[in-house]
Every structure is written in C-alpha cells, then in structure tokens.
N, C-alpha and C positions, 0 to 999 in steps of 0.2 A: 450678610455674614455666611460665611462659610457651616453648611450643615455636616460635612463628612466627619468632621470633629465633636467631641462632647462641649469642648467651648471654643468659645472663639480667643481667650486671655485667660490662662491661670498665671494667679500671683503666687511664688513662694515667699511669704513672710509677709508678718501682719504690722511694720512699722510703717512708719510716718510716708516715706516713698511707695510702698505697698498697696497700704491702704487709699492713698491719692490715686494712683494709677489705677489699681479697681474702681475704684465709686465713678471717676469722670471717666473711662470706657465703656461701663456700666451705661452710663448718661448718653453716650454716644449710638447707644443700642445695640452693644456687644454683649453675647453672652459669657459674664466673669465668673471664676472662681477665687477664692484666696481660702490659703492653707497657711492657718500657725497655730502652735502648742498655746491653746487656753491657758493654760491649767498651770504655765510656769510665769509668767508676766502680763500676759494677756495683751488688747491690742494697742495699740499705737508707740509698742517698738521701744529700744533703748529712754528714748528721750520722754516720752510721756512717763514710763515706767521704773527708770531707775536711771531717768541723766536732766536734761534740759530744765523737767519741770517740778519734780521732786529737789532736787539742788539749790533752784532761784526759789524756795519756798525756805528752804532751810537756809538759805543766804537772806533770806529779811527775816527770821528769826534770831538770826546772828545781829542785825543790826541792833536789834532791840536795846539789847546790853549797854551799850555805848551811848543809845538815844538818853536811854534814862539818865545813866551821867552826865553826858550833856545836857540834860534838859536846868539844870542848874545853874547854868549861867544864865539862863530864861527866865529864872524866877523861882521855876518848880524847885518844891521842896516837898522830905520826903525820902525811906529809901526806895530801888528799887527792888520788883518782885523776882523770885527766884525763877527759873527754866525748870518746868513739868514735861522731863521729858518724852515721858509715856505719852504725854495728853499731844504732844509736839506728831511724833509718830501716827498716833490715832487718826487725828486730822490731816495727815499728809495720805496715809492709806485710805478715807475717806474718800478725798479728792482725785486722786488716780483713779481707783473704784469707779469713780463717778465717771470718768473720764473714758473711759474704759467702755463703759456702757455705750458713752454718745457715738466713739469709735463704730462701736456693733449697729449702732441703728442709722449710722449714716450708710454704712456698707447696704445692711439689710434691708435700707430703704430708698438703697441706688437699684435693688434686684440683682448682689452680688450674693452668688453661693459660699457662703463661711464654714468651713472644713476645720474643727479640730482637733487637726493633726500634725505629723511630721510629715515631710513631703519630700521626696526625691524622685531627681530622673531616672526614669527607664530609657529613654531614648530621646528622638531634639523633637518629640510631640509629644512623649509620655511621663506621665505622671502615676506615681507610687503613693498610697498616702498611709500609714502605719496609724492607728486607732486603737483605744479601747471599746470595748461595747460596755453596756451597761449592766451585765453582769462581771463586768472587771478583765475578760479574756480577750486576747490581740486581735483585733482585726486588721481588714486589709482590702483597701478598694484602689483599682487603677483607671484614671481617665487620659483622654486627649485634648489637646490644642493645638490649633494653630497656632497660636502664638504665646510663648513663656517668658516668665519676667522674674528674674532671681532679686529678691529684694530683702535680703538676709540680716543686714547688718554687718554691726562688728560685736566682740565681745574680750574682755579685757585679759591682757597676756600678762603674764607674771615668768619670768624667768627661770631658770632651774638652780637651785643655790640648799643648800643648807638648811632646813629650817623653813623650807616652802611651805610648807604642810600647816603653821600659824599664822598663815598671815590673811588678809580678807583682800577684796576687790572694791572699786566704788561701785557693782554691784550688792556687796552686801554692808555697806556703811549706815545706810538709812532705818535698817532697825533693829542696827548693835545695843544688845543687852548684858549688862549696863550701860549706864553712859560712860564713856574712855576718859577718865580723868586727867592720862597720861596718850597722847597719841602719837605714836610715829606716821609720819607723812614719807614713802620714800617714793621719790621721782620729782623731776621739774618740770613737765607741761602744765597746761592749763587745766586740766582736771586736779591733778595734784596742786597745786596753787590754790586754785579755788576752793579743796577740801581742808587746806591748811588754815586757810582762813576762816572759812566756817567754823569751823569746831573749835580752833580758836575764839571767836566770837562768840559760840555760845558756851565759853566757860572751861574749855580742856586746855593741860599744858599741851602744846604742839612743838612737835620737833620734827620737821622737813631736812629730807639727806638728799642729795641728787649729787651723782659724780663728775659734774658740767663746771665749769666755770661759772655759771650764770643760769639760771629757769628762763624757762620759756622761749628756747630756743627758735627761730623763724621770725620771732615780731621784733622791729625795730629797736638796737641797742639801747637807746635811751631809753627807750620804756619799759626794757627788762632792768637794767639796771634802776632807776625809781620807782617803778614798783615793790622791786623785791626790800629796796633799804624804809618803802609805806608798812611791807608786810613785818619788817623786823621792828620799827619802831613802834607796833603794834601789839606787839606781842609773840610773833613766832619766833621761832628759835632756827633760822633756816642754817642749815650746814651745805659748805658748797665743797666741792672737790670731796664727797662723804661718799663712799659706799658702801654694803653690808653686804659682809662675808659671813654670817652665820646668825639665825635666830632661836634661842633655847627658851623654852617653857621652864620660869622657877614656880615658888611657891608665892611669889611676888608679882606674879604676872610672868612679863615677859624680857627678855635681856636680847637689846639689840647689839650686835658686835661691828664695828666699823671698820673700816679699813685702817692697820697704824695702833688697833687694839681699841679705842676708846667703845666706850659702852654705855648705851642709853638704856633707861628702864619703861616699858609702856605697858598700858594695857590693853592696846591694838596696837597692829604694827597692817595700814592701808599702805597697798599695793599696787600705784598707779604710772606704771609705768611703757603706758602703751597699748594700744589696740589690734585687734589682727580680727581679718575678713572673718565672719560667721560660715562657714563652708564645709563643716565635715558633716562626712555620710549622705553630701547630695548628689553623689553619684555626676558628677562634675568629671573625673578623668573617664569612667566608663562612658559615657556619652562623647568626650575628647573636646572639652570647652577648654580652651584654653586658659592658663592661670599664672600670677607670676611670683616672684618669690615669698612671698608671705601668702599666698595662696590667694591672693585677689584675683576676681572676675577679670580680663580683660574685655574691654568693648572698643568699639570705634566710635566717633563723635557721634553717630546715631544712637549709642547702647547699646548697638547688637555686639552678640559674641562673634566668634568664628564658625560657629554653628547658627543658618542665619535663622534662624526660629526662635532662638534664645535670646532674648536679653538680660540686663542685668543695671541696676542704677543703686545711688546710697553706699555707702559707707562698705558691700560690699567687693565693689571696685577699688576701695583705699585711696581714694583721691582725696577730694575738699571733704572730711568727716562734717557737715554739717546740717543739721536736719532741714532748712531751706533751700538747702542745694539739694537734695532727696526728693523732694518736692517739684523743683524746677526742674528736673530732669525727668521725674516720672510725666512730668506734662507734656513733657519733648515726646517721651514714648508713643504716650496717650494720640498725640496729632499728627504723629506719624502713620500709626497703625489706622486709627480708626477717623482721621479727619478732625481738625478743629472742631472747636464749638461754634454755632451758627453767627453769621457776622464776624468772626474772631478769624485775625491770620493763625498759622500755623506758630509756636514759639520755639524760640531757639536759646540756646543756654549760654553764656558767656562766663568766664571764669577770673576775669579781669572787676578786679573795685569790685570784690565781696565784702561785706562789712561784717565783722565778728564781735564779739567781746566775751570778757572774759571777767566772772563775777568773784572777782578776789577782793580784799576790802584794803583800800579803795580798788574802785574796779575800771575795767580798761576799756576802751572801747578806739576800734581800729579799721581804717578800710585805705585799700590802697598799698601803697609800694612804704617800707622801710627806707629810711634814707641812703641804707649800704649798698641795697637792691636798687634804690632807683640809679643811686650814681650808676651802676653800671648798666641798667637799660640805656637811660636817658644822657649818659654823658652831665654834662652842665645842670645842675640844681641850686634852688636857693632854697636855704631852709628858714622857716618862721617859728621862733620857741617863746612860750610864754609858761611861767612857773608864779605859782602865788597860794596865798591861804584865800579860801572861799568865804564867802561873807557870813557862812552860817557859825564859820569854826572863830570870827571875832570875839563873840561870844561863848559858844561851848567850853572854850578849854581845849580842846581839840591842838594836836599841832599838823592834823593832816591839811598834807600840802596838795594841791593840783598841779598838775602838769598838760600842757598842749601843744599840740608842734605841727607844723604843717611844711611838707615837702612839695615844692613846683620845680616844672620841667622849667628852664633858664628858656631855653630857645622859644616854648610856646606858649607861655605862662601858665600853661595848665597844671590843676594841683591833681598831683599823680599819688598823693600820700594825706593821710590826715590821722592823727593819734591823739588818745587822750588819756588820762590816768587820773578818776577824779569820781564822784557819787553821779549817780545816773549815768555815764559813760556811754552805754549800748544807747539810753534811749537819745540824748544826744547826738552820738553820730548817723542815726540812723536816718536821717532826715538830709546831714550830709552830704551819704553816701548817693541820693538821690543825684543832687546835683555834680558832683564826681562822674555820676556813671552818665549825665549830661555833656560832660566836656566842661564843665566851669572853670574858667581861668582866676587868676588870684585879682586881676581888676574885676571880676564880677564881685566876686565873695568882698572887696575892698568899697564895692558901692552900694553890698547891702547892709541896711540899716539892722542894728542889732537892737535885739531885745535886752532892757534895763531895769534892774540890776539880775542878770542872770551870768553862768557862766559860760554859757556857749555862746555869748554875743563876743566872746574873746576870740573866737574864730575869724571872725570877720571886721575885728578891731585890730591885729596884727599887722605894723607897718615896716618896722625895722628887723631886718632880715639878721640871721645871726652871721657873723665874720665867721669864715672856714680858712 
C-alpha cells in the first residue's frame, strides 16, 4: 500500500455499502478509514436505522392483528390483545441499538479507523472531517487517501407545497408520538405502500393519495393493479388521481386539502414521496465530481467518478436504491482497488434479474422483466397467470387472494420475468431469482418437482399459458 498517504481507503458514510467496503479492504490489508455522524442514526445506514429493518419489524407487527382474527377459524378462541405501542417502539430501538454496536465491532475489528464525524472533500485525496471535542467546541481534522469512496446514501425529499412544514418522512414515522389514529399516506412507491399498510395493520385509519393512475409505478401492471385493490379490500383507503395542495394545522389535528377541494382529517400526514442522493456540503462541485440532475454521483461501471480517485456506489448514484445492490458494488470496488480475496475471482455486478419485494400486506415479491417491459425487450412472450385463495385463508376467514405470473421469452423459453403477490413473497422468490439469474427456461421450472401443499410449487405447476 501506498505510504505517502494517511490511508490507503477513506469511506464517506457509515451505511450498508460503506461499511462493506471498509471492513473487506480493511481484510485485504489496506489501511481504512470511515467517517459518519454517530450521534444522528449511527451505523449501518438508511436501512438498519430507519428503512429495511425497522419497517419488516413493524410489518410483522402489523401482521399480528389479522393472525389473531384469523386464528378463529383454527379453533382459537378468545379475544385478541391490544398494540402497546410504546413497548413496540422500545424494542425496535433496542434492536437497532444492538445492531449498531455489531456494525462498530465488525469495522473495529476489521482495523478500520471510525471517525465521528461529517466528512467533506478538500481535494480528489483530501478529506475534511468537522467534530465535536469533548468539551462541546468544533473541531477539525484533515487527512489523505489514495483512494475515496462516497457512500452517502439517500434521504427522503418532500416537495415545496403549502403546509410542508407538518408533515413527517419515513424517517421520522417509527417513533411518532402518539400513535396516528388517523394517517395520511401521500405518494405511491413502495415505501409509501408499505407504510400504508402497516399502520393500517396495526390499527390506524389510513388514507393513501398519490396523483398516478395506479401505485407502484415500474413493477408489472398486473401486480400494481392487485395489489392495490389486496391493499383496499384490507382496509386502506387509497385515493388515486389525489393530490394535496395545502396542509393546515386545526385544533383537530390536521386538515388535508386535495386537489377538486375534498378534505381529509389526520393526525399525521407521512411524506413519501421520493428519495434524492445524500450529497450536500461534500464539497462535490469544488472538487468537480461530476453530478446529475437530482445531484447523483455519476460513475462508470467501475464506480469511479470523473475524478479518478473518487469513487462512489449505493443509493448515492440513484440507480437500483437497494441495500444488496450497495453491497455488491462495494465488493466490485473492494476487488478492484485492493484485489480479491485469496482463492476468489474478482466480482462483477450485473443489474439484470435483481429480485425485490415489497412488504405491503399482502406483499410482493418480484425479479425479472414486467410483462410490458419484456414485450418490448423480447418481442414474442408467453405469459403464465395463476390467481387463487391460499390454503391458510380456507380457514381463516380471510378473503386474501394470491396472485403468480410468470413471463417467458417465446423464442428461448427462458423465464425472463416472475411475480408474485401473496404472504411470504420476498422469501419465495428469492430462491427463484437464483435460477433466473441461471438461465432457466420454463421446461426446467416445468420438470421440477414442487413442493406439497405449499404455494410456491404453483411456480412450477403452471402449464396453460394465458391467451393474449
């Protein structure tokens, strides 16, 4: 490694791509740094601290409500027990907390130097880092690297409107006090979905506004459409073609105003309408890194910037926002710079068959091309659709339905698409997506043997294609 430098890798930002990239350079025998604010979310980034893991925690909270109900077609009897909200809370900051820690000792036990502070360029080797001392007054220390890694994130954008000034982020949803009796959900991605759901689930009126034709714009029509009419028959109140021109604090909480005048009343009004690159005050144009319109990092397939010193991967490039993509790209860095791990090729990142899902009740899980999308890669498709009630919901009471569908290329057989809309979702497809990202044509999936009585052996029990 290079000694004219104070390290060989500083990280800015302590999430999930961040801290990967640190610990396994670290492991390669680089000397690292990583720089982020303790003291606002601490380590492991959006998703540990206020997205991924916090959310699927309060989404099987959410299921509760429902189990109990259901559980009466089973036998059980009995009512059930109320949501402590506080105590809900308590043990979600517990577990972050915890998490938070393991963060810190993997770092500091890879022999990565953890700096907390703010961190901005001075130059495409220098680093600024803004501190408190422990008498409470600013400090200020600047080192060098060879090599920088902008690993920022994103953080949630709210619009300029009316009445900005009430309204919260799904940064600060998780430890709203009181609990929102009444909630507005406004936007239709999947964070908003997902939070409509929950708080539905555990107990709020929710009422969802998005100005779209449809939520969840990008994943395959069919599956926006049935999930959204799962999420209504559920309970949410979603409004499409809704938008809100003005939010006024009464004495009653809060008064949503919509487009056409109608008005809802809440006592939150969540804010989800979009993300934008983490990037101010890193001294990004003085350095001349190039950026693009929402101020995203540009890189080239390697991750470097334009400045070839700098890289940059995660969420703040505004590409695929997902915390495994974060990951797989810092590793690209990591083998780049400092050489695979011993035995191990170099990896490389592909962006083709990511598999997602999205934990709305029921919830979705997806990898591959939408059917509109593949028509027009692939020309010629045949699609496979299967719809039914789960063997759980014979019983329950329940009238939640499943949904499956499977898109193949016509010319190659290969399934270039696979969806689902049903309980377990993500962990289902994600087994899938394995053989997708193989090449599996629809005669393999058609010779293997399903598992019985489950509902993912309907993947591979799919024979009658649907008429287009």
């Amino acid at each position: 490694m290079t000694a004219s430098f104070d390290f060989d890798l500083f990280v800015i930002g302590g999430g999930s791509g961040g801290v990967r990239a640190a610990r396994m350079a670290a492991q390669r025998g680089a000397r690292v740094a990583l720089a982020e604010v303790l003291g606002t979310e601490g380590l492991g980034g959006t998703c540990v601290n206020v997205g991924c893991i916090p959310k699927k925690l309060y989404s099987y909270a959410a299921h509760y409500a429902e189990a109990f109900e259901e559980s009466h077609g089973f036998g059980w009897e009995g009512e059930a027990p109320t949501l402590n909200w506080t105590a809900l809370k308590h043990n979600r900051a517990k577990e972050i907390g915890r998490l938070n820690g393991v963060y810190g000792n993997l770092l500091r036990g890879s022999g990565v130097t953890v700096f907390d502070a703010f961190a901005r360029l001075t130059g495409a080797n220098g680093i600024a880092l803004s501190t408190l001392n422990e008498d409470g007054t600013p400090g200020h220390q600047e080192f060098t690297a060879k090599h920088i890694l902008i690993a920022t994130g994103g953080t949630p954008h709210v619009p300029h409107f009316q009445g900005r000034e009430h309204v919260i982020t799904s940064n600060d949803i998780f430890d709203l006090e009181p609990f929102p009796q009444r909630l507005v959900v406004v936007g239709g991605g999947y964070i908003a979905c997902e939070f409509a759901s929950i708080f539905n689930g555990l107990g709020a009126k929710v009422t969802q506004l998005y100005r779209g034709e449809q939520v969840l714009r990008g994943f395959d029509d069919e599956i926006r459409h049935f999930v959204a009419a799962e999420m209504i028959k559920s309970g949410v109140d979603l409004r499409l073609d809704a938008g809100v021109v003005d939010i006024r604090k009464t004495a009653d909480g809060l008064d949503v105003v919509c487009d056409g005048g109608a008005l809802v009343k809440a006592d939150a009004v969540l804010y989800a309408t979009g993300r934008v690159p983490n990037v101010e005050e890193l001294g990004l144009q003085a350095v001349g890194v190039a950026q693009g319109a929402k101020g995203e990092v540009i890189v080239n397939e390697r991750y470097q910037t334009n400045v070839p010193s700098i890289y940059a991967v995660g969420d703040v490039t505004n590409r695929v926002q997902l915390t495994p993509v974060a990951l797989g790209e810092a590793m690209v860095v990591v083998d780049q710079l400092f050489g695979p791990a011993a035995g191990k090729a170099a990896r490389g990142m592909g962006y083709e068959f990511i598999p997602t899902a999205v934990f709305t009740h029921p919830s979705i899980g997806t990898v591959g091309y939408g059917e509109a999308d593949a028509r027009e890669k692939f020309g010629a498709v045949t699609v496979f659709r299967s719809e039914f009630k789960a063997l759980k919901h014979t019983l329950s009471g329940s009238s939640e339905r499943t949904l499956m569908k499977l898109v193949v290329d016509t010319a190659s057989d290969r399934v270039v698409g696979l969806h689902m809309v049903g309980a377990e979702a993500g962990e289902i497809v994600q087994g899938f997506a394995v053989a997708m990202k193989a090449g599996a044509t629809k005669a393999i999936f058609d010779s293997t043997i399903g598992i019985h009585p489950t509902a993912a052996e309907e993947f591979v029990t799919m024979r009658e294609p649907v008429k287009t």
